[in-house]
N, CA, C and O atoms as a GROMACS GRO file, in nm:
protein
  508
    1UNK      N    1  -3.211  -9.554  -8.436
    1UNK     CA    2  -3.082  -9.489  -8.431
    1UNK      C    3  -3.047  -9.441  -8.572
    1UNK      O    4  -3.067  -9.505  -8.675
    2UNK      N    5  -2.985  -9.305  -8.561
    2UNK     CA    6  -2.981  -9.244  -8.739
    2UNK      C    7  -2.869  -9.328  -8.775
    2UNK      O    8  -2.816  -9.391  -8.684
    3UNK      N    9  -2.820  -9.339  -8.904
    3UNK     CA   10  -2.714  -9.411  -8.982
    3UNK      C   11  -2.623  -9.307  -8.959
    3UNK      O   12  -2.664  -9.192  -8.939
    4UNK      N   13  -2.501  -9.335  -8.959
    4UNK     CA   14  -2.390  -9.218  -8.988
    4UNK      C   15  -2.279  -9.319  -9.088
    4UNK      O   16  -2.217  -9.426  -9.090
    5UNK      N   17  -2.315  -9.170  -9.181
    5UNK     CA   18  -2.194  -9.186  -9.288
    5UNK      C   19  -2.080  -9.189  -9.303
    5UNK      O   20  -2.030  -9.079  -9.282
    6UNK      N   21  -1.980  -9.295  -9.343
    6UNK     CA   22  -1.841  -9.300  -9.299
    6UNK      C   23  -1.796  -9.262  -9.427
    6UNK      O   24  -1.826  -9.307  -9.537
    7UNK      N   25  -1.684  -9.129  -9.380
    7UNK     CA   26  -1.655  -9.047  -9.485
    7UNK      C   27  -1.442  -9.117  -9.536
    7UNK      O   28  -1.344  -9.122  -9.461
    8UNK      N   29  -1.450  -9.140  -9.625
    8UNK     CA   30  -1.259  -9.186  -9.607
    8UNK      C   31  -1.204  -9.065  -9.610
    8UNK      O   32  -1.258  -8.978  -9.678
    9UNK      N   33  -1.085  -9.037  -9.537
    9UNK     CA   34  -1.001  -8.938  -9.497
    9UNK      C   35  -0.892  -8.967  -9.616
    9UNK      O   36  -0.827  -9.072  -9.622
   10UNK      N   37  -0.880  -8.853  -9.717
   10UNK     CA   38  -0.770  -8.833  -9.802
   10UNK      C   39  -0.621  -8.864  -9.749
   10UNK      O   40  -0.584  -8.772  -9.676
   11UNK      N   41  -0.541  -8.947  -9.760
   11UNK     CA   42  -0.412  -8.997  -9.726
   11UNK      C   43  -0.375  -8.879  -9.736
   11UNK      O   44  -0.427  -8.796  -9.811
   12UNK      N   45  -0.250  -8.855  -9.637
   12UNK     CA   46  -0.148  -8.711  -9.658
   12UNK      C   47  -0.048  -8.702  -9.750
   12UNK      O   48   0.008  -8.597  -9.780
   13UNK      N   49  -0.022  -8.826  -9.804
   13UNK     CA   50   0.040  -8.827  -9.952
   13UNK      C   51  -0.032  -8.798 -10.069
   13UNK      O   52   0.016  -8.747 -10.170
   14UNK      N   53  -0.167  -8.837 -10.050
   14UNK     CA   54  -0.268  -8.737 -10.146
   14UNK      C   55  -0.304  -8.571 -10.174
   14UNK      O   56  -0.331  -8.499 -10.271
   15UNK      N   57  -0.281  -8.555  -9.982
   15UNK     CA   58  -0.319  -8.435  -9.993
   15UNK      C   59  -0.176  -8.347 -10.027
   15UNK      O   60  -0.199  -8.230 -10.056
   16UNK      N   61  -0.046  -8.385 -10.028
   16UNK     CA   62   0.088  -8.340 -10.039
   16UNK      C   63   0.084  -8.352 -10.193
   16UNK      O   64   0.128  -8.256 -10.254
   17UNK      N   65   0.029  -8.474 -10.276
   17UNK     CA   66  -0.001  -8.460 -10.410
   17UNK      C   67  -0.047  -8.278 -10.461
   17UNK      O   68   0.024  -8.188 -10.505
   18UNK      N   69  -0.147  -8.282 -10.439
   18UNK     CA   70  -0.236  -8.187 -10.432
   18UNK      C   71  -0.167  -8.046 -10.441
   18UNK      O   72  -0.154  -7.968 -10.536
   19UNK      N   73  -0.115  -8.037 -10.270
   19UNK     CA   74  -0.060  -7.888 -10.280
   19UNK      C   75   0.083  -7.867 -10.332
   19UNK      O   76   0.148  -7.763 -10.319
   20UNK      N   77   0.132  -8.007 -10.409
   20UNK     CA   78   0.259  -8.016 -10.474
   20UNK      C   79   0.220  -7.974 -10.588
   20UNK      O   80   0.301  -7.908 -10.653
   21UNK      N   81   0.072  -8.001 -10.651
   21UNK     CA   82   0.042  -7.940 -10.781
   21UNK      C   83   0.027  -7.777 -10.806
   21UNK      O   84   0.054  -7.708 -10.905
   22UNK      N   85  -0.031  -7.742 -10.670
   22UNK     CA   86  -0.056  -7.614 -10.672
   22UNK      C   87   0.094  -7.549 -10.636
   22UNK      O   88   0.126  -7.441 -10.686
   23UNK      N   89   0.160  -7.602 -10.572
   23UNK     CA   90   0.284  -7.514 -10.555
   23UNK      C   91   0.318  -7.487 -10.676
   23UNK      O   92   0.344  -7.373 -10.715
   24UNK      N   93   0.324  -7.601 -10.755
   24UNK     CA   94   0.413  -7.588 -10.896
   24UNK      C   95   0.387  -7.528 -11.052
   24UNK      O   96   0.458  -7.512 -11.152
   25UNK      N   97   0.234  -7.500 -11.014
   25UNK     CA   98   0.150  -7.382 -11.108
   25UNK      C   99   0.162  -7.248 -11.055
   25UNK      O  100   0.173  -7.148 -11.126
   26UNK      N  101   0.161  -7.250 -10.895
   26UNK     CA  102   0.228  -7.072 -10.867
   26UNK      C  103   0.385  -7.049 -10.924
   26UNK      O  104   0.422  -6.956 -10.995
   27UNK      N  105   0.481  -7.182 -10.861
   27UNK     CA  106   0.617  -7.124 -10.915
   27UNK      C  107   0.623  -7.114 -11.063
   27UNK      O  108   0.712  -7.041 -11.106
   28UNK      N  109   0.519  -7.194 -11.180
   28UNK     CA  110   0.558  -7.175 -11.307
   28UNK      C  111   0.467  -7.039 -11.370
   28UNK      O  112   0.467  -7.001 -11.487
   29UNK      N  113   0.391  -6.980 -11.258
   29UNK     CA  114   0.383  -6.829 -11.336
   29UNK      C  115   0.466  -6.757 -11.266
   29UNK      O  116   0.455  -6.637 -11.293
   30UNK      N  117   0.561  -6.784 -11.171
   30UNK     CA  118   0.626  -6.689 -11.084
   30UNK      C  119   0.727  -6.705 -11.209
   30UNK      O  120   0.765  -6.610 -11.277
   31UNK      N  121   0.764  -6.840 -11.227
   31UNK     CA  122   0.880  -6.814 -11.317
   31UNK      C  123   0.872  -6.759 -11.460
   31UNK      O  124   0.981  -6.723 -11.503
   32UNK      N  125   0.777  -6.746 -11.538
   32UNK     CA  126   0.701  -6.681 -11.624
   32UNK      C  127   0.703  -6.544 -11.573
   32UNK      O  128   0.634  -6.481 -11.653
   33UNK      N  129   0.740  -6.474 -11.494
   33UNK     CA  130   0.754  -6.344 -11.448
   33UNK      C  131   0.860  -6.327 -11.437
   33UNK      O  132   0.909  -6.268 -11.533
   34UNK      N  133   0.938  -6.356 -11.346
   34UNK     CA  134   1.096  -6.328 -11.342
   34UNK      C  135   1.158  -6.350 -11.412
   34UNK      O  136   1.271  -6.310 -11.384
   35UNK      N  137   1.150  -6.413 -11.536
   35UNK     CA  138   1.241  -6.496 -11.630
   35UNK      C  139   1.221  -6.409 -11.771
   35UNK      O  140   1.269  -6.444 -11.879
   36UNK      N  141   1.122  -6.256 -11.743
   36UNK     CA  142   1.086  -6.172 -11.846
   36UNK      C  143   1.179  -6.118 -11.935
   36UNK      O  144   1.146  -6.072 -12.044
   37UNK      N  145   1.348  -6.123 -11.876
   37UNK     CA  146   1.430  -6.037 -11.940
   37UNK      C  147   1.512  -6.133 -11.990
   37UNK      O  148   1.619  -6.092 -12.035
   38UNK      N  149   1.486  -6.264 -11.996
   38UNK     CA  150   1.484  -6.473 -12.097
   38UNK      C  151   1.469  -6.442 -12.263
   38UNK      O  152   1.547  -6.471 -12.354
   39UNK      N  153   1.370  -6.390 -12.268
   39UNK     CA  154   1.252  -6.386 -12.370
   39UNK      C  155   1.161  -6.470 -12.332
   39UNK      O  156   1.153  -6.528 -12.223
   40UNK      N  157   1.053  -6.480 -12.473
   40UNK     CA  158   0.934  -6.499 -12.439
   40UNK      C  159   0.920  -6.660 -12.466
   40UNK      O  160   0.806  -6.703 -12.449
   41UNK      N  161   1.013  -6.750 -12.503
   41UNK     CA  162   1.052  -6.813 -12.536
   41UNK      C  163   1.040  -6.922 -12.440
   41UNK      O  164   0.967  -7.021 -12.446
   42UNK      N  165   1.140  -6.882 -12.333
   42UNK     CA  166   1.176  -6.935 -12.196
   42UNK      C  167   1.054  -6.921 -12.174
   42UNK      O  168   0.984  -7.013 -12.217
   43UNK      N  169   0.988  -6.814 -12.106
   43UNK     CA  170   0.877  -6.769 -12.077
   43UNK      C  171   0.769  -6.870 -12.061
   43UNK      O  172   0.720  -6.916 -11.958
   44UNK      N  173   0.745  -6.894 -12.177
   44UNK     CA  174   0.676  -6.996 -12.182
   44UNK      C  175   0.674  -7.112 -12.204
   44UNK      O  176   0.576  -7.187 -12.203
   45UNK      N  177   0.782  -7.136 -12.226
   45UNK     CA  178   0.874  -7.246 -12.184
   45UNK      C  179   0.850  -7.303 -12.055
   45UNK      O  180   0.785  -7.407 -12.049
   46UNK      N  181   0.890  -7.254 -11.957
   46UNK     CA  182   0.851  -7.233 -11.832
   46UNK      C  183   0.739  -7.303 -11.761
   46UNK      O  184   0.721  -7.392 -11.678
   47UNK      N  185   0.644  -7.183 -11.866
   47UNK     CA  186   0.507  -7.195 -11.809
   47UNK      C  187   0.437  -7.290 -11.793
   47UNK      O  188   0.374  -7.334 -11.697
   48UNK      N  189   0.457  -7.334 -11.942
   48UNK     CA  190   0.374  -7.462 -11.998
   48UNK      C  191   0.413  -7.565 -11.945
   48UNK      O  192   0.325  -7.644 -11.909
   49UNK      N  193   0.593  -7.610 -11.915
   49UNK     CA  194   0.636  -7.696 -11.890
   49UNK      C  195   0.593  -7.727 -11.712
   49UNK      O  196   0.576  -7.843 -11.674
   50UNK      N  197   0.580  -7.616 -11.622
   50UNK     CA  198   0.523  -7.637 -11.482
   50UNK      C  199   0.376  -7.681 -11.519
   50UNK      O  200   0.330  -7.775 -11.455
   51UNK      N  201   0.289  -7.616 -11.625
   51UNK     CA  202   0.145  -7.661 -11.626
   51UNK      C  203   0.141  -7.786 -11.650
   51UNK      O  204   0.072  -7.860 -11.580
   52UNK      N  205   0.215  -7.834 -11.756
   52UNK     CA  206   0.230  -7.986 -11.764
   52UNK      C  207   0.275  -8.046 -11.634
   52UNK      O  208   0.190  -8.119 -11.584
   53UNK      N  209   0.370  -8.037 -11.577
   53UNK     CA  210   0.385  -8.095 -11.452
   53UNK      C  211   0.319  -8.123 -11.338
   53UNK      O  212   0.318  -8.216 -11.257
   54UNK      N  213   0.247  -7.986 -11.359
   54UNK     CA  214   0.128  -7.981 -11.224
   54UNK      C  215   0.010  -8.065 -11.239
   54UNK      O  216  -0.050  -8.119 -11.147
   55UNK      N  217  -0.019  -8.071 -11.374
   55UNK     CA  218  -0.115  -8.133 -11.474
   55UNK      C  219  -0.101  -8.287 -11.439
   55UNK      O  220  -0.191  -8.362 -11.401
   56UNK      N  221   0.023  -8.313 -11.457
   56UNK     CA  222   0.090  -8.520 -11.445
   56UNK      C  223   0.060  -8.483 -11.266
   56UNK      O  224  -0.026  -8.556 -11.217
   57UNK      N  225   0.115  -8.393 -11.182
   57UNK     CA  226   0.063  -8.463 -11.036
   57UNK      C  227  -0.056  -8.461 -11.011
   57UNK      O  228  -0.108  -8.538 -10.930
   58UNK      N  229  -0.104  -8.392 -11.063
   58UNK     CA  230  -0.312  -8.370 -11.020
   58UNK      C  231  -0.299  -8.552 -11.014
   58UNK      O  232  -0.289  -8.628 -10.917
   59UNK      N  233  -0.305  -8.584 -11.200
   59UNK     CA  234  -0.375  -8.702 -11.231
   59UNK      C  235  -0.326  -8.779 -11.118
   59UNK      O  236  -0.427  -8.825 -11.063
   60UNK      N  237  -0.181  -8.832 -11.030
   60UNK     CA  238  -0.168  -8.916 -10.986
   60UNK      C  239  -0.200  -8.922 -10.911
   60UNK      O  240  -0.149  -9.007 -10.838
   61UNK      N  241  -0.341  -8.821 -10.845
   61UNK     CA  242  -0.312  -8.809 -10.717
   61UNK      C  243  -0.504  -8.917 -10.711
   61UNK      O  244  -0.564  -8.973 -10.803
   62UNK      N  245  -0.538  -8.903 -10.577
   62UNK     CA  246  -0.695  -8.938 -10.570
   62UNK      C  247  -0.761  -8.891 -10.693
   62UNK      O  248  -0.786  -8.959 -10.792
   63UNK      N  249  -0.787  -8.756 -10.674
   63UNK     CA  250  -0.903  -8.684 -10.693
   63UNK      C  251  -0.866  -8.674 -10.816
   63UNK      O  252  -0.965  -8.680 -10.889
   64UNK      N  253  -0.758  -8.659 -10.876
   64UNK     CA  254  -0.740  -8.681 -11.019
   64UNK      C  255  -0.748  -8.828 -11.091
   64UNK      O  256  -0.762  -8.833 -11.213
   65UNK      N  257  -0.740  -8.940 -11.017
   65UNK     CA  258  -0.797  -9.070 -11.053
   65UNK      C  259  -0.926  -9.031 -11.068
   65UNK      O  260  -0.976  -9.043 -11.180
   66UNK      N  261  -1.001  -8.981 -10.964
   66UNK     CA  262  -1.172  -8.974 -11.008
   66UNK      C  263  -1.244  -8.842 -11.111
   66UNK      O  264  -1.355  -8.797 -11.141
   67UNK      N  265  -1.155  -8.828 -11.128
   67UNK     CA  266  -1.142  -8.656 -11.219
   67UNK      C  267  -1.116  -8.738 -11.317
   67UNK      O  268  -1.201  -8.712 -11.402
   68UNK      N  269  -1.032  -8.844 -11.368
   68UNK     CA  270  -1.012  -8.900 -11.490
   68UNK      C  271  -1.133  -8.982 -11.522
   68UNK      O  272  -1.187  -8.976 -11.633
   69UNK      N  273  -1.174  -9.056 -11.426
   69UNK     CA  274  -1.358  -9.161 -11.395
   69UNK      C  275  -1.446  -9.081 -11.485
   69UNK      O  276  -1.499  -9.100 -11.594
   70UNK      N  277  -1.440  -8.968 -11.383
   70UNK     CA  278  -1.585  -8.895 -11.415
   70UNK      C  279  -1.570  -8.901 -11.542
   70UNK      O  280  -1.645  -8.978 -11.603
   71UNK      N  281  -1.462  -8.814 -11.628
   71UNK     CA  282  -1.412  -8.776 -11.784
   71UNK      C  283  -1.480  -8.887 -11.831
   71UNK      O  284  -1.599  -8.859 -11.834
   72UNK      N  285  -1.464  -8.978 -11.861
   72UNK     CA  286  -1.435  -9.094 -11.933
   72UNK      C  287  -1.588  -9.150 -11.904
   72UNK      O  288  -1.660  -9.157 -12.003
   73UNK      N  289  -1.633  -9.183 -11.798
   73UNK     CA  290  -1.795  -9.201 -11.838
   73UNK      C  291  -1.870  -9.076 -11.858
   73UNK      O  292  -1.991  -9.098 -11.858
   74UNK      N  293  -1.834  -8.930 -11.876
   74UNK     CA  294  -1.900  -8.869 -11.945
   74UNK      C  295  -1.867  -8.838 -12.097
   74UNK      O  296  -1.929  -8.752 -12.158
   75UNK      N  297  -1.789  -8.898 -12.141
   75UNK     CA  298  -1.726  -8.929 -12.254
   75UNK      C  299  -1.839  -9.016 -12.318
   75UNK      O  300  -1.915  -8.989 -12.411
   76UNK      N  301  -1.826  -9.164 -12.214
   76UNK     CA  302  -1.935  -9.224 -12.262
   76UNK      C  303  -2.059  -9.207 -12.329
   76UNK      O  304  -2.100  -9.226 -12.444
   77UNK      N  305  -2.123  -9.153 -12.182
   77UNK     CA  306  -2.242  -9.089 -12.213
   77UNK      C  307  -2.262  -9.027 -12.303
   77UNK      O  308  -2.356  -9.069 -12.369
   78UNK      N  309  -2.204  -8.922 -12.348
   78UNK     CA  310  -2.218  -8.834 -12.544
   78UNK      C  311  -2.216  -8.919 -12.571
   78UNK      O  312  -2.331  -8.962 -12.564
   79UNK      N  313  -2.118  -9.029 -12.622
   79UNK     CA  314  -2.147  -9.103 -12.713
   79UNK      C  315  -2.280  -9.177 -12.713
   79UNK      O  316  -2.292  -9.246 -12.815
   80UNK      N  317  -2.353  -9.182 -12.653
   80UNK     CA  318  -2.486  -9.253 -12.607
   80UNK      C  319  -2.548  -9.176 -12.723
   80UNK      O  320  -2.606  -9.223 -12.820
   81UNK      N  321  -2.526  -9.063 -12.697
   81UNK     CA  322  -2.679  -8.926 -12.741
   81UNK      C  323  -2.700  -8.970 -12.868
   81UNK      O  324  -2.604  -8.994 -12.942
   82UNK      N  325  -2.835  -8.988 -12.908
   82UNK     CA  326  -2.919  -8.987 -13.037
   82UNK      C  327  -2.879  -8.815 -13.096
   82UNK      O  328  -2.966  -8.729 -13.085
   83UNK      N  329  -2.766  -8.786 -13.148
   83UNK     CA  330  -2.818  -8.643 -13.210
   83UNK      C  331  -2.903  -8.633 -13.295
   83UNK      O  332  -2.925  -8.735 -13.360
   84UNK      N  333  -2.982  -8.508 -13.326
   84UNK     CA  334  -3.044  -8.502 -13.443
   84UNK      C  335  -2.998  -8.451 -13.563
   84UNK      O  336  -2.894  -8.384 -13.555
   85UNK      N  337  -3.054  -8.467 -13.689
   85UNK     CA  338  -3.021  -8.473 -13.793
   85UNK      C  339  -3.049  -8.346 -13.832
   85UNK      O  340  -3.128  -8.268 -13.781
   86UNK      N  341  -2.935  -8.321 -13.985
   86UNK     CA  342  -2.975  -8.176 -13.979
   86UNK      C  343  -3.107  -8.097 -14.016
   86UNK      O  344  -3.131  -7.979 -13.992
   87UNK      N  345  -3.184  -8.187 -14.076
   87UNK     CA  346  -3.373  -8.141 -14.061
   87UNK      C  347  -3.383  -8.124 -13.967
   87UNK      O  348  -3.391  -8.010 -13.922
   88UNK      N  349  -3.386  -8.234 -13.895
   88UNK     CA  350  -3.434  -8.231 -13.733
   88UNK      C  351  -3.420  -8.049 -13.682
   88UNK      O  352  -3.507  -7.965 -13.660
   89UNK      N  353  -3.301  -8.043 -13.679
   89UNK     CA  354  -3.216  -7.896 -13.598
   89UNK      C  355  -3.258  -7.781 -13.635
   89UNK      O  356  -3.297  -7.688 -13.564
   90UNK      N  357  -3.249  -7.788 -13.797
   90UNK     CA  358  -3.357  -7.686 -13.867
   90UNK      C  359  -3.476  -7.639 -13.858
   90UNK      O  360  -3.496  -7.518 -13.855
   91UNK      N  361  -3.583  -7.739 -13.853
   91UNK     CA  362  -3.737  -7.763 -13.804
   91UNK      C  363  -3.782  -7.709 -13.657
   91UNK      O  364  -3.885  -7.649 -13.627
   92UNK      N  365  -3.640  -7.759 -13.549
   92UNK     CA  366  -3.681  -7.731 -13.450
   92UNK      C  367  -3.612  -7.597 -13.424
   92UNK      O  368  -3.616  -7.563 -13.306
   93UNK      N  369  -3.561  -7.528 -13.493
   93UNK     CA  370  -3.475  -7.386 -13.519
   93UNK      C  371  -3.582  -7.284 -13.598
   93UNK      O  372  -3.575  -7.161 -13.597
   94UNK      N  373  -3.687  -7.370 -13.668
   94UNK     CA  374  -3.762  -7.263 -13.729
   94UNK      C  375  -3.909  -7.246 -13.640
   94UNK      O  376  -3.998  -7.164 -13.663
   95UNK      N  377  -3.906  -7.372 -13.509
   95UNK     CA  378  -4.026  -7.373 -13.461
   95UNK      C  379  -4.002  -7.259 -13.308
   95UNK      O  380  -4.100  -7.222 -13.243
   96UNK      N  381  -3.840  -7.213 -13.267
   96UNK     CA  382  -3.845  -7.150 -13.214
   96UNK      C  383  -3.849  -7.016 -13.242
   96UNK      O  384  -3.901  -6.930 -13.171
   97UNK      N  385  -3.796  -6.999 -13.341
   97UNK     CA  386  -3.812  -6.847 -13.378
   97UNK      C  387  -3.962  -6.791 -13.456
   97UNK      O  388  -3.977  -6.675 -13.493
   98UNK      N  389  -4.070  -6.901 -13.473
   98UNK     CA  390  -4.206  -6.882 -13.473
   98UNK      C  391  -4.272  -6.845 -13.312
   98UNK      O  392  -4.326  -6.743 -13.269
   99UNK      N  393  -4.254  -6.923 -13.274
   99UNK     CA  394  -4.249  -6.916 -13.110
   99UNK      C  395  -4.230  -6.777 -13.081
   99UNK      O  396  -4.335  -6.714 -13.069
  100UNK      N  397  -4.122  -6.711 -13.066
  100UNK     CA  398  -4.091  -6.588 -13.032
  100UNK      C  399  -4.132  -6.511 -13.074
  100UNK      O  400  -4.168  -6.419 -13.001
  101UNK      N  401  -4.158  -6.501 -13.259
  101UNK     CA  402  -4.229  -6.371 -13.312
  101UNK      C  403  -4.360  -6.390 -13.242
  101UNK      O  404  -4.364  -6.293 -13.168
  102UNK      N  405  -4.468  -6.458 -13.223
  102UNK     CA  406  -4.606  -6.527 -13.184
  102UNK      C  407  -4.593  -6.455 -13.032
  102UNK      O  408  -4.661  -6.358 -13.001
  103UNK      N  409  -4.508  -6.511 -12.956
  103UNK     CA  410  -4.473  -6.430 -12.834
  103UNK      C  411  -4.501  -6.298 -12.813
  103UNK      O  412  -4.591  -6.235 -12.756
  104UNK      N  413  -4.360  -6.260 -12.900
  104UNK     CA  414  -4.361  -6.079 -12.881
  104UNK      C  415  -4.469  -6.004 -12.957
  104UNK      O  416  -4.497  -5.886 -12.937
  105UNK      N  417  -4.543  -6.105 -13.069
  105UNK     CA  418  -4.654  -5.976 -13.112
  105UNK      C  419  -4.790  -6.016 -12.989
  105UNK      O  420  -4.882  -5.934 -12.988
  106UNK      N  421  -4.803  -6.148 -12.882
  106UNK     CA  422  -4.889  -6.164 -12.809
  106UNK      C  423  -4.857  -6.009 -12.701
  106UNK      O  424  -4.922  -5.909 -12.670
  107UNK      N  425  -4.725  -6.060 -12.674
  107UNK     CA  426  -4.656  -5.908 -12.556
  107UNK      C  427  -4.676  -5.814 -12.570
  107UNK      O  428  -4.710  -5.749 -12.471
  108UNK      N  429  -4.668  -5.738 -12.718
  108UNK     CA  430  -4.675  -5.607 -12.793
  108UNK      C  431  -4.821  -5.562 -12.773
  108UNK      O  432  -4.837  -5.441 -12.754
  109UNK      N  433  -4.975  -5.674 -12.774
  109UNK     CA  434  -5.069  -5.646 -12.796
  109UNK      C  435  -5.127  -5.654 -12.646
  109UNK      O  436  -5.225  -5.587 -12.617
  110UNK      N  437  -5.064  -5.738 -12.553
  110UNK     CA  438  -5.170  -5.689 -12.431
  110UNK      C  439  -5.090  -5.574 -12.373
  110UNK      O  440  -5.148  -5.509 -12.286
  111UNK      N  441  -4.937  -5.530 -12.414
  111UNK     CA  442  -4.904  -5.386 -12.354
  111UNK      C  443  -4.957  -5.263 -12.428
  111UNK      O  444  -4.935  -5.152 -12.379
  112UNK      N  445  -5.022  -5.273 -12.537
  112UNK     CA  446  -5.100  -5.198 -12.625
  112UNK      C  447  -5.242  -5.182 -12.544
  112UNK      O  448  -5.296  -5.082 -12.497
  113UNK      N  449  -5.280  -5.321 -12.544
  113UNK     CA  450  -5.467  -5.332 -12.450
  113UNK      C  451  -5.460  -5.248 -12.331
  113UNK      O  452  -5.545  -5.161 -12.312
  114UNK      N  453  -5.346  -5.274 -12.233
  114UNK     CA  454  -5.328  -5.215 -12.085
  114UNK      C  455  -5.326  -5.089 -12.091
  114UNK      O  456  -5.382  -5.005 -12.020
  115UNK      N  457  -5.254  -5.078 -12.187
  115UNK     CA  458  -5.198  -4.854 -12.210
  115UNK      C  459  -5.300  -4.832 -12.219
  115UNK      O  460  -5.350  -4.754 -12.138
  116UNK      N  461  -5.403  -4.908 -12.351
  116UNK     CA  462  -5.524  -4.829 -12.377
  116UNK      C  463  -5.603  -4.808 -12.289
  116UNK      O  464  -5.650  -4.698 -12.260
  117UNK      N  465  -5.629  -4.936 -12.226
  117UNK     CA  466  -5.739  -4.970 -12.049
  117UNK      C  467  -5.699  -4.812 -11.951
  117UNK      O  468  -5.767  -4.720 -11.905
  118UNK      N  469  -5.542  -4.849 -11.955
  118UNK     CA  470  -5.531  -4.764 -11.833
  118UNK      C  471  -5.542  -4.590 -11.859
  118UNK      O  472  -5.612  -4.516 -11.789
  119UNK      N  473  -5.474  -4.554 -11.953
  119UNK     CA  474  -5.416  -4.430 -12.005
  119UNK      C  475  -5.573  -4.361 -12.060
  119UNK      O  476  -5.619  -4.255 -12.017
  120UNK      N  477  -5.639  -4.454 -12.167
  120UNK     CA  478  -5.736  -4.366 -12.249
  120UNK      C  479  -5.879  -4.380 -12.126
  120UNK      O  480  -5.938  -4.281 -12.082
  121UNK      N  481  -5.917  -4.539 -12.085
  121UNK     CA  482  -5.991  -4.512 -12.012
  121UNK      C  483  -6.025  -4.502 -11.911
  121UNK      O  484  -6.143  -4.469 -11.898
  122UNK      N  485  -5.943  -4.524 -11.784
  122UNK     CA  486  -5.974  -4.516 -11.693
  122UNK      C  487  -5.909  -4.344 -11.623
  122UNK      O  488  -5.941  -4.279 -11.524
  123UNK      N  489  -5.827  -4.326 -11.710
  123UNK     CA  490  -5.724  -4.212 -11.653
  123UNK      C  491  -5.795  -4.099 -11.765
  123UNK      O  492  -5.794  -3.977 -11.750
  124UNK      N  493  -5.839  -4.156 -11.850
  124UNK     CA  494  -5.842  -4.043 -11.963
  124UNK      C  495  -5.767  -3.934 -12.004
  124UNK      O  496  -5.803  -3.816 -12.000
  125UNK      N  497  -5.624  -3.995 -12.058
  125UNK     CA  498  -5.525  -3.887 -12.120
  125UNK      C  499  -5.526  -3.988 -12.229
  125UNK      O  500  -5.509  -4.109 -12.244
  126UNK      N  501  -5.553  -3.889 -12.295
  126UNK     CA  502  -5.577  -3.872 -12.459
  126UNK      C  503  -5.436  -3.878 -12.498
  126UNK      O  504  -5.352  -3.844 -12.415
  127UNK      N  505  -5.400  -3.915 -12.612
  127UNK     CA  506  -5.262  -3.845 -12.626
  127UNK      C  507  -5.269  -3.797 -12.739
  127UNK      O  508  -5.174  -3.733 -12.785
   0.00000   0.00000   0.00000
């Protein structure tokens, strides 16, 4: 018998979280529009102050609890990373752009070989 996955159903106070955030980022550019003859002041006043708001309901909601999770152990994780040093970055900065010239004069010379193959001898136009 296959397994079936039991999925949890977002509470409707979660999901009212949610479209309470989004309501309140449309009304704070709506009001950022109508509020044009305010100044720019209000304006964004406004704006910022609904983005912040909408911003505080995300977090309280589910998905912004696990939106904060994720953050924070990928926070972690960088901090994990061995970076390299600035030789390191250099060395491996001068081994790619060897790489590429090595490349494009390999590219340059078999589209040189082919022209010649095709154009001088098999087609024989001279140029």
């Amino acid at each position: 018998m296959a397994t079936s996955q039991v999925e949890t159903v977002t509470a409707g106070a979660d999901k009212a979280k949610l479209f309470a955030a989004v309501a309140i980022v449309l009304a704070s550019i709506a009001g950022f529009y109508l509020l044009g003859k305010q100044g720019p002041l209000i304006q964004w006043g406004v704006l910022l102050l609904g983005l912040v708001l909408a911003v505080a309901v995300f977090l309280v909601s589910e998905h912004g609890r696990q939106f904060v999770g994720f953050a924070s152990d990928a926070w972690r994780e960088v901090k994990k990373v061995v970076w390299p040093t600035r030789k390191e970055t250099l060395q491996m900065t001068g081994y790619v752009f060897a790489f590429v010239v090595v490349m494009a004069l390999f590219l340059w010379f078999t589209d040189k070989t082919l022209e010649w193959v095709l154009y001088d001898l098999i087609l024989g136009w001279r140029k």
